[in-house]
Legacy VTK file of the C-alpha trace (Angstrom):
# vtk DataFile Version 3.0
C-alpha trace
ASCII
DATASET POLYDATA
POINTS 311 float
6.416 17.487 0.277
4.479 17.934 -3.067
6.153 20.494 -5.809
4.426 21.565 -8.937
6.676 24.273 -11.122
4.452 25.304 -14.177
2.202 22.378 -14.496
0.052 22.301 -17.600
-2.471 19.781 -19.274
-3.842 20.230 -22.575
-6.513 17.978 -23.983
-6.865 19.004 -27.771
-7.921 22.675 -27.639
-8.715 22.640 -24.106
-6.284 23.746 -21.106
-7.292 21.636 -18.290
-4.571 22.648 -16.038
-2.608 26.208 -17.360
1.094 27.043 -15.625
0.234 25.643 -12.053
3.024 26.318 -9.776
2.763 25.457 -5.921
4.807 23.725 -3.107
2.492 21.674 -0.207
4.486 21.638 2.913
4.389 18.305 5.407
2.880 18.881 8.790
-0.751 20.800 8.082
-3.660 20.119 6.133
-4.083 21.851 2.719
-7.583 22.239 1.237
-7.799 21.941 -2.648
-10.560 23.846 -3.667
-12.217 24.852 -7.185
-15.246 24.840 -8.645
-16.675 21.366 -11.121
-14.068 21.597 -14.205
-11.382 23.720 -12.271
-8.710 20.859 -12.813
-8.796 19.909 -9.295
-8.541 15.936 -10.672
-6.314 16.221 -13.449
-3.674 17.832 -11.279
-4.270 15.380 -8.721
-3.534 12.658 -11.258
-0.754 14.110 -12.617
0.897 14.489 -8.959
0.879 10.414 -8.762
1.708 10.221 -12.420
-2.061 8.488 -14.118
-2.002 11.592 -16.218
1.942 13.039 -17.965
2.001 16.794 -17.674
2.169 18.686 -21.357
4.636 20.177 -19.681
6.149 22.139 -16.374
6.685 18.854 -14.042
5.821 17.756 -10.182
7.627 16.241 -7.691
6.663 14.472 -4.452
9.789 14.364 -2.321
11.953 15.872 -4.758
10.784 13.275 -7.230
8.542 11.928 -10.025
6.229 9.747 -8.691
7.060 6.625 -10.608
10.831 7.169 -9.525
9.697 5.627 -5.724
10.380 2.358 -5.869
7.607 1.614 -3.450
5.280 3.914 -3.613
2.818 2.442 -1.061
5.403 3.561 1.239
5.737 7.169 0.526
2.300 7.988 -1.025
-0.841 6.582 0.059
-4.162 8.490 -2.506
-8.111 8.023 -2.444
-8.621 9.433 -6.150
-12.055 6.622 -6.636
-13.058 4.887 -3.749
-15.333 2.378 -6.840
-11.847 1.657 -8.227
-12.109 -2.056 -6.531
-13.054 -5.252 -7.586
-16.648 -6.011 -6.639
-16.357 -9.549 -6.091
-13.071 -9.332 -3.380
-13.621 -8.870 0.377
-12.263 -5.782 1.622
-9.443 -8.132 3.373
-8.167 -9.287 0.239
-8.091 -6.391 -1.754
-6.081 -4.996 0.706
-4.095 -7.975 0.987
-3.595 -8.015 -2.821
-1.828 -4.314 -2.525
0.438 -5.242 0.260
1.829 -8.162 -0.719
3.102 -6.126 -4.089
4.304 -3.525 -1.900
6.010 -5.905 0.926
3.791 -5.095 3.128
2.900 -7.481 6.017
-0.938 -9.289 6.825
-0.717 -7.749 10.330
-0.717 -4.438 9.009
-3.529 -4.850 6.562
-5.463 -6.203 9.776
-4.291 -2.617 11.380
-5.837 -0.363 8.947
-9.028 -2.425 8.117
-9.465 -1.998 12.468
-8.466 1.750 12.343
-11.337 3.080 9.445
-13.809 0.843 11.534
-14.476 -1.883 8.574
-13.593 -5.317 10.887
-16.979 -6.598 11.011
-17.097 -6.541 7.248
-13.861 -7.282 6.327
-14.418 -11.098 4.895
-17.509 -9.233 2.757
-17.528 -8.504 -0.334
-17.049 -5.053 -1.435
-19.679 -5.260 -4.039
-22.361 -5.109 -1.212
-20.616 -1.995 0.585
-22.379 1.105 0.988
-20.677 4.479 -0.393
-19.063 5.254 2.645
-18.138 1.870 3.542
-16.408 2.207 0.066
-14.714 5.526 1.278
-13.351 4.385 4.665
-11.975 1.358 2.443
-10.378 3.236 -0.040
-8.715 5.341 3.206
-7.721 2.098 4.314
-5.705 1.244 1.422
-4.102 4.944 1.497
-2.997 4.147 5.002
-1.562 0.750 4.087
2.219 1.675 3.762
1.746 3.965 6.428
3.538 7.137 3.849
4.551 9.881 4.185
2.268 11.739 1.947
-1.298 11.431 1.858
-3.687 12.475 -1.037
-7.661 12.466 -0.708
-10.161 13.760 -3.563
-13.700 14.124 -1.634
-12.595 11.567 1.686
-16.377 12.604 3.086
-18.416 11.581 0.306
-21.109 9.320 0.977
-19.788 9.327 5.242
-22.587 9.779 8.151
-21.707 12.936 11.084
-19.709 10.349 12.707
-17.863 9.455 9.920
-16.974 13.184 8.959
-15.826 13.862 12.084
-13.281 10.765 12.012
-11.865 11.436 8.991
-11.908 15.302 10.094
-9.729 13.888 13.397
-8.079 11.659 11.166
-6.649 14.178 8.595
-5.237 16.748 11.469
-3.918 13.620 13.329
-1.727 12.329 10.332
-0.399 16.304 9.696
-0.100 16.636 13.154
2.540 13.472 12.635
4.458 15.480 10.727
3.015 13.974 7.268
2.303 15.857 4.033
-1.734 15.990 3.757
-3.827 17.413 0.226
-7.514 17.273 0.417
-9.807 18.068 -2.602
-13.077 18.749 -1.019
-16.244 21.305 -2.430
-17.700 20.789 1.857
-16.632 24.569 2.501
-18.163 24.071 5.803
-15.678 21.072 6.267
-12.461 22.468 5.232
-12.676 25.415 7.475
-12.381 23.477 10.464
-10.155 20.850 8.880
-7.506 22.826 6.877
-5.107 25.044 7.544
-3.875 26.178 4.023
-5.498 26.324 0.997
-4.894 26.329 -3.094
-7.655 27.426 -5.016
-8.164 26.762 -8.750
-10.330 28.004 -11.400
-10.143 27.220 -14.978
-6.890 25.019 -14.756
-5.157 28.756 -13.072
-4.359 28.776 -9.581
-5.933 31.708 -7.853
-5.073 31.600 -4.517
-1.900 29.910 -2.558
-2.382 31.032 1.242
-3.607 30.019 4.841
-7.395 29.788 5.572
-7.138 33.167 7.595
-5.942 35.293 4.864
-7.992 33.766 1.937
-11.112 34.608 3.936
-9.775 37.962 5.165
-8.676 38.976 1.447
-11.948 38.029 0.103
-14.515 39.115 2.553
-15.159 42.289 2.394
-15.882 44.443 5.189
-19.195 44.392 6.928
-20.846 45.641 9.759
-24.373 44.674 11.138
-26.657 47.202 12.679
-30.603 47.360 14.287
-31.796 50.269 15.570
-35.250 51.935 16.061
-35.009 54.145 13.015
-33.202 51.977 10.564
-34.442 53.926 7.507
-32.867 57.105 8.701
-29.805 55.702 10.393
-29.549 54.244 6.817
-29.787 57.615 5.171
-27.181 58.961 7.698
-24.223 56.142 7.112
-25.122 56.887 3.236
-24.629 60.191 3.551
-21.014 59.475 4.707
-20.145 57.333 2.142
-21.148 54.152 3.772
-22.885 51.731 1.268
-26.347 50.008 2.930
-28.718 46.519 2.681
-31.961 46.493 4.217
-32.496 43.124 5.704
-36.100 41.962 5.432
-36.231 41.823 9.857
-34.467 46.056 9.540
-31.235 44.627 10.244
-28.744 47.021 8.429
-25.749 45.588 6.210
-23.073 48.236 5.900
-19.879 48.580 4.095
-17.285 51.395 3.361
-17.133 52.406 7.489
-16.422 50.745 10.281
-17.852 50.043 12.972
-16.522 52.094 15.219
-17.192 55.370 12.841
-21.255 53.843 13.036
-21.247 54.127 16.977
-19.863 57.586 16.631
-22.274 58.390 14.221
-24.863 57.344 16.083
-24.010 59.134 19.680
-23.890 62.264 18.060
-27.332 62.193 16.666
-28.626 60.596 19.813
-29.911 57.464 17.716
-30.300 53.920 20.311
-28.013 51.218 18.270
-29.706 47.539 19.327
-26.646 45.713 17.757
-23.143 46.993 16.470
-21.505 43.839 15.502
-18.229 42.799 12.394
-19.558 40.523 10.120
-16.661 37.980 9.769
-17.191 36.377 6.594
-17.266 32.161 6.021
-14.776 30.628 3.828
-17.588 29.814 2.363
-18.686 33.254 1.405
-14.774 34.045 0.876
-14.689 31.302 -1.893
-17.469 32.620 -4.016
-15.990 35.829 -4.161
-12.864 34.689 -5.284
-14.561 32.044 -7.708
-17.245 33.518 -8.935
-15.880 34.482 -12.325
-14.289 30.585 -12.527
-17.765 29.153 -12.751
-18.260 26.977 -15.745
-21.499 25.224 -14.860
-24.209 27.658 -13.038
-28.000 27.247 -12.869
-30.649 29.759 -11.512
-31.487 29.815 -8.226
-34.384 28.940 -7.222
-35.641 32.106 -6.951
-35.359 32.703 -10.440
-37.225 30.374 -11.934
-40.420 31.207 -13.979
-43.289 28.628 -12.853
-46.248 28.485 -15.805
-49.498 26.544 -15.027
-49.859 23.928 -17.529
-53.665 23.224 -18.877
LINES 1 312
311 0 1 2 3 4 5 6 7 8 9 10 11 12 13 14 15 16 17 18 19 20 21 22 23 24 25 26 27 28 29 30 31 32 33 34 35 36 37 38 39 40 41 42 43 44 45 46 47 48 49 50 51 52 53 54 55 56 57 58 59 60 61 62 63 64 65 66 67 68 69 70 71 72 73 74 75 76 77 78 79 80 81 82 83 84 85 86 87 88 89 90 91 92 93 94 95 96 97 98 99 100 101 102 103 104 105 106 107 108 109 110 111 112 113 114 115 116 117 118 119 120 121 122 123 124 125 126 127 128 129 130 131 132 133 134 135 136 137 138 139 140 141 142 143 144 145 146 147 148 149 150 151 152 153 154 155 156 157 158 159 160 161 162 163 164 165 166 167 168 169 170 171 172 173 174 175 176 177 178 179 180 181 182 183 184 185 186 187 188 189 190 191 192 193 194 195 196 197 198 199 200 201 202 203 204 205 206 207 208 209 210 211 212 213 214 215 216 217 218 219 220 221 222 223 224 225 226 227 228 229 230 231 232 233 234 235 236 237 238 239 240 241 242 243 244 245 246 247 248 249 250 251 252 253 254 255 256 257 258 259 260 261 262 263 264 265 266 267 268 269 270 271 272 273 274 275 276 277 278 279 280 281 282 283 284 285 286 287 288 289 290 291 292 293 294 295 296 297 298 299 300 301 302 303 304 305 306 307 308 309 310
């Protein structure tokens, strides 16, 4: 289990991490989202002590992280998969952190088989690829086989096959009954591989709950619609308080009424309805509503740029 109890950061004037309180439960995955700047990292490095707190304090199994004696052992982290020496082979730079944590050859041999790397174990990790890099750095996560697992962006650089191992791989160690944090901005990916998520925007934490209810909270509530006569079915819904989007194909984006009230609506004016459907919004979508003011670094779309010939 990971506890934070008003965790703050200050670097000179600026709050990178402000009052952060939140308690990460063993035995299910738990997404760490937040936009670029959020203080996603520096929390992450103050949980396994690289960075001291200004103040408040975390504790991973009711302690500091440099109170474990062996670390390895409890807390396995992929902060910087490049955080290796170039010229080792992935077999010795494994070997390297499990002989300082007591940790036998045959389990080195174990992990380097179970992220896929034994054909390139005696190479040098110089000449890996980024993923190559990534499943490496899992590797040495996995070494002490712990109890709590920590992964900042565990996808980057990985092929479809890849994702989906890791996905399996994250659910499989929670599943176990181990205490899993992943920092990932792959909405698409932490929908199917989380089941709770902390959200953080400008060092504050702005949401602490399961996938279901973030999205649910921060949805909205829409209904879909084609008929014949979208223009007046349109004018009808508005009419009853119903706000309305015109897709560009006439497909009708309503909020304010539900769907049921629309069907209604539309039997007693003897109007054909083509599609009545619930939108149910993507955590995706949920996230930018709940983010959008914690944006530090936005550029226009690219529908909003101005193209001038130049002569």
């Amino acid at each position: 289990m990971i506890e934070a109890r008003e965790l703050s950061k200050t670097y000179g004037a600026t709050t990178a991490v402000d009052q952060v309180s939140f308690r990460i439960e063993p035995g299910h995955v738990t997404g760490f989202l937040g936009p670029n700047g959020a203080g996603k990292s520096t929390t992450m490095r103050m949980i396994l002590g690289l960075d001291r707190p200004t103040s408040g304090a975390v504790t991973i199994n009711g302690r500091p992280f440099r109170g474990h004696i062996w670390p390895l052992h409890e807390v396995g982290a992929l902060l910087d998969a490049t955080a290796v020496h170039p010229g080792r082979s992935a077999y010795n730079h494994l070997l390297s952190l499990a002989l300082a944590n007591g940790i036998g050859k045959r389990r080195v041999a174990d992990v380097i088989d179970l992220v896929g790397l034994s054909s390139v174990a005696r190479k040098r990790v110089g000449g890996f690829s980024l993923g190559m890099g990534q499943r490496l750095g899992i590797a040495g996560a996995l070494l002490g086989d712990p109890g709590v697992l920590l992964f900042d962006e565990p996808v980057n650089g990985l092929d479809p096959d890849g994702i989906l191992w890791i996905r399996t791989l994250m659910r499989s160690l929670a599943a176990e009954g181990r205490t899993v944090l992943v920092s990932s901005h792959l909405m698409s990916e932490m929908a199917l591989t989380a089941d709770h998520l902390l959200v953080i925007g400008r060092g504050r934490m702005m949401a602490d709950t399961s996938l279901a209810e973030l999205i649910a909270r921060n949805s909205g509530d829409q209904v879909r619609v084609r008929t014949s006569d979208a223009e007046w079915l349109a004018g009808l819904l508005r009419g009853h308080g119903a706000q309305v989007t015109t897709d560009p194909d006439g497909t009708l984006t309503v909020t304010g009424i539900s769907s049921v009230r629309i069907g209604e609506l539309a039997a007693a004016n003897g109007l054909v309805l083509h599609q009545l459907a619930d939108h149910h919004a993507s955590l995706e979508e949920a996230y930018f509503r709940l983010t959008d003011d914690s944006v530090d670094f936005r550029a226009p779309y690219p529908t909003e740029f101005r193209t001038e010939a130049v002569i």
